[in-house]
C-alpha positions in Angstrom: 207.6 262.2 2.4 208.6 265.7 2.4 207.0 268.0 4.0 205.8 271.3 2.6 206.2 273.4 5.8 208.9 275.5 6.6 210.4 275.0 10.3 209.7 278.2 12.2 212.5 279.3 14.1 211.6 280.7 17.2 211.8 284.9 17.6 212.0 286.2 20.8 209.5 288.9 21.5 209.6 291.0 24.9 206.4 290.8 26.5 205.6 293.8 28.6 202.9 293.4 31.1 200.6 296.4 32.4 199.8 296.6 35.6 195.7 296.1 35.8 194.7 299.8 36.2 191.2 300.5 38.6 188.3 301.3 36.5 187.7 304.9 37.3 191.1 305.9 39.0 194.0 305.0 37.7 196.0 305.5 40.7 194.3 306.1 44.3 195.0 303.5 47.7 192.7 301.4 48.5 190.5 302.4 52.0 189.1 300.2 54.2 186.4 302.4 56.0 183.2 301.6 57.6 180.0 301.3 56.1 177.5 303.4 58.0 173.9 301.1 58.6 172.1 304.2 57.2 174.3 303.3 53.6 173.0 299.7 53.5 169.4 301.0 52.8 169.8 303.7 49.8 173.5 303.4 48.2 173.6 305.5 44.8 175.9 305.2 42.4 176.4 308.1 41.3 177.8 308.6 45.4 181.5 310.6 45.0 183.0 307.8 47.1 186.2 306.9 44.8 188.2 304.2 46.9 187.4 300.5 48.8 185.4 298.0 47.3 182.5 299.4 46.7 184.4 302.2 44.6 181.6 303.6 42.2 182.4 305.8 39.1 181.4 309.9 39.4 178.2 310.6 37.1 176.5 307.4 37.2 172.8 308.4 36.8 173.8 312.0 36.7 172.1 312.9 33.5 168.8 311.3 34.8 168.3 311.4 38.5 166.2 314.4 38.7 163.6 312.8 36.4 163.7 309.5 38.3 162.5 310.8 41.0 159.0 311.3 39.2 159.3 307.9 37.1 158.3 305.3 39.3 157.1 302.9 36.4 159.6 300.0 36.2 162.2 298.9 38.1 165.2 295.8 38.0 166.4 293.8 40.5 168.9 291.8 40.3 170.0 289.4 43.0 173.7 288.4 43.5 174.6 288.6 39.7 177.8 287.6 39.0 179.3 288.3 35.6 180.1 292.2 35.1 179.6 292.2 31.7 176.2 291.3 32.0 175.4 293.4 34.3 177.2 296.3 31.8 174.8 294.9 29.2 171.6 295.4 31.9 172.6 298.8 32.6 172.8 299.7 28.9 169.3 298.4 28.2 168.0 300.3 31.8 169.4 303.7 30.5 167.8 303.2 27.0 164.3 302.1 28.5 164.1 304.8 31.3 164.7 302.1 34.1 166.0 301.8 37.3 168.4 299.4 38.5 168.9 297.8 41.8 172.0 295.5 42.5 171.3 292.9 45.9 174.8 291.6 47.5 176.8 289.9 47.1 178.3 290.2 43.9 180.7 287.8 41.9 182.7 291.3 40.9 183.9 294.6 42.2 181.9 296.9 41.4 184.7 298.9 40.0 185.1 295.8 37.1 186.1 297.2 33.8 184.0 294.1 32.0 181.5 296.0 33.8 182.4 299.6 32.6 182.7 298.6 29.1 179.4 296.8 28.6 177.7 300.1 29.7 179.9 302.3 27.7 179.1 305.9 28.4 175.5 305.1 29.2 176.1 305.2 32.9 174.9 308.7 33.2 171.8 307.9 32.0 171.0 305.1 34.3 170.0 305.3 38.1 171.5 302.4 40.1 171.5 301.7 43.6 173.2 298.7 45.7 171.5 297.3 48.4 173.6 294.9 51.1 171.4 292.0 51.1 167.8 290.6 50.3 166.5 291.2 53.6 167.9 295.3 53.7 166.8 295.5 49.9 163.1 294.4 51.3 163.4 297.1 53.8 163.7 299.6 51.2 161.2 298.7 48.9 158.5 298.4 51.6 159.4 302.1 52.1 158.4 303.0 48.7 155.7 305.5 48.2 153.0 304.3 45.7 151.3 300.9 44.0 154.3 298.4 44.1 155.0 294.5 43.8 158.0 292.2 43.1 157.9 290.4 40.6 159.9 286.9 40.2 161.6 286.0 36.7 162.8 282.1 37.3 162.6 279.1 35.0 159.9 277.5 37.2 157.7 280.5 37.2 153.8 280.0 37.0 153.1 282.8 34.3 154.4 283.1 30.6 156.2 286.8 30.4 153.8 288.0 28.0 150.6 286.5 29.4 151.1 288.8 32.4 149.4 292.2 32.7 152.0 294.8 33.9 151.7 298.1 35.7 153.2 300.8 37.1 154.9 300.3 40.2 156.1 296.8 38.8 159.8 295.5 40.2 161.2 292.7 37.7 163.3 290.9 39.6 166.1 288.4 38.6 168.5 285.9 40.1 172.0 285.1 39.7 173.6 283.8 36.3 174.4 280.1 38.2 171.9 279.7 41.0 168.7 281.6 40.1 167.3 283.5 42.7 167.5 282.1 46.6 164.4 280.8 47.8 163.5 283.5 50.3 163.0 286.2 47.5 161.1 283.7 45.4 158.8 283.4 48.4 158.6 287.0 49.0 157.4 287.8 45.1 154.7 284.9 45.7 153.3 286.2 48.9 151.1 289.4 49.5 151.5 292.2 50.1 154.7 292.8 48.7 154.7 289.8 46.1 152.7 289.8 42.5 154.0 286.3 41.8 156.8 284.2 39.4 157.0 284.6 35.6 158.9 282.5 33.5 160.1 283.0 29.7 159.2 280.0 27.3 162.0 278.3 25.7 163.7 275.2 24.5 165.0 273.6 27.7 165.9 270.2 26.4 169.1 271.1 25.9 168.9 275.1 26.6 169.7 275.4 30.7 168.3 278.9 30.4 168.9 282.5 28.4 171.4 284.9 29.5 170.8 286.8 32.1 170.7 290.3 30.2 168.8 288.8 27.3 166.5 287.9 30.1 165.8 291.3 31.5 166.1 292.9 28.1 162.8 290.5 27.0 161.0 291.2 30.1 161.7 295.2 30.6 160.5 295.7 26.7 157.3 293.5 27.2 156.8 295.3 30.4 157.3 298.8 28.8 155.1 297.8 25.4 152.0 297.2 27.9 152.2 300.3 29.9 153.3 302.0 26.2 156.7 303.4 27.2 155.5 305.9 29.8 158.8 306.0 31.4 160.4 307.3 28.5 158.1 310.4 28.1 160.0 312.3 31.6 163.3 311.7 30.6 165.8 314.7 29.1 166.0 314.9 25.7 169.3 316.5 25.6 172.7 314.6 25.5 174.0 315.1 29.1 177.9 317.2 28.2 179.4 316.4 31.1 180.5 312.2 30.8 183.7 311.0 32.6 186.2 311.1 29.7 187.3 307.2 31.2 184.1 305.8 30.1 184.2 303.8 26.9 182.7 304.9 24.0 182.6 302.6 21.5 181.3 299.0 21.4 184.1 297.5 19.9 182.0 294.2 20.0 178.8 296.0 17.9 
């Protein structure tokens, strides 16, 4: 029998590869410098530090860091995530609730990712986010904080149902990575007093559902959080556009 279909002749077509350009820069060397021990408590990034690993993009949080310093309502944690574009997506939903952000080493990306970059668009200035080198230094700061505070542990074996929980100021939602969950010294840190308020969990299907994405995760439990204490956070932040955004921020969500 005949077929119907033509025989494609091959065409050659010159393939031109671009060199992967960094995030922010798109030509600087790479330094290796020293990270101070002071740095490993507080590490903002909004810093101006523009090479190395922990390269961080100019204007992160800009827009909103003089009002964070009053709005102490809700915070996220989140422990040795590993896909940038979730954490993107986290950032994106921090800077629309009025929420900080903390990211706990290690990472499974640069922090200079572009999966990263795009998923937060040109949010970042609106979003305060600070890196903290491990658990243990990430406890240090927190028990520094000024004010009524607890962690709070989101995990699939957690003893309270998200929305059976009653929320308050000062609360830290914290979550683990997208493959391990969070390690068992932070889950035993959230249970125990004084600095834990226990484990939450999010009902669901898991029969054949391993768990939810990680930033549909946060998103549920940041919006329950923020319905209880009825969006307080939102009332001290600017109500102006901020003008001055790093032109190499994305700006459209090509995936909306």
């Amino acid at each position: 029998m005949t077929s119907g279909l033509k025989t494609l002749s091959p065409i050659a077509i010159p393939l031109r590869l671009w060199p992967k350009a960094s995030l922010f820069h798109s030509s600087h060397q790479k330094l290796h410098l020293p990270i101070p021990r002071s740095a490993s408590l507080f590490y903002p990034l909004c810093t101006l530090q523009t090479s190395g690993p922990r390269a961080l993009p100019k204007g992160v949080g800009e827009a909103v860091n003089e009002a964070s310093k009053k709005n102490s309502f809700l915070q996220v944690v989140l422990v040795s995530p590993q896909i940038p574009g979730n954490v993107g997506s986290i950032a994106r939903t921090c800077a629309a609730s009025g929420v900080k952000l903390h990211l706990v080493q290690p990472l499974g990306f640069a922090i200079d990712d572009t999966k990263l970059k795009r998923a937060g668009l040109d949010y970042w200035p609106y979003v305060v986010v600070k890196v903290h080198l491990s658990w243990s230094e990430f406890l240090v700061y927190f028990s520094r904080q000024i004010g009524e505070k607890r962690l709070l542990a989101f995990t699939k074996s957690g003893t309270t149902i998200h929305s059976d929980l009653c929320y308050r100021r000062g609360d830290w939602l914290v979550f683990g990575s997208e493959t391990k969950g969070l390690p068992p010294e932070a889950v035993l840190d959230c249970k125990n007093e004084p600095l834990g308020g226990g484990t939450v969990r999010i009902p669901m299907v898991d029969t054949y559902v391993r768990c939810l994405n990680l930033s549909v995760s946060v998103g549920v439990a940041v919006y329950e959080a923020s319905r209880q204490i009825d969006y307080e956070q939102l009332q001290s932040l600017p109500e102006e556009p901020h003008t001055c955004i790093d032109p190499s921020f994305f700006k459209e969500d090509i995936f909306a």
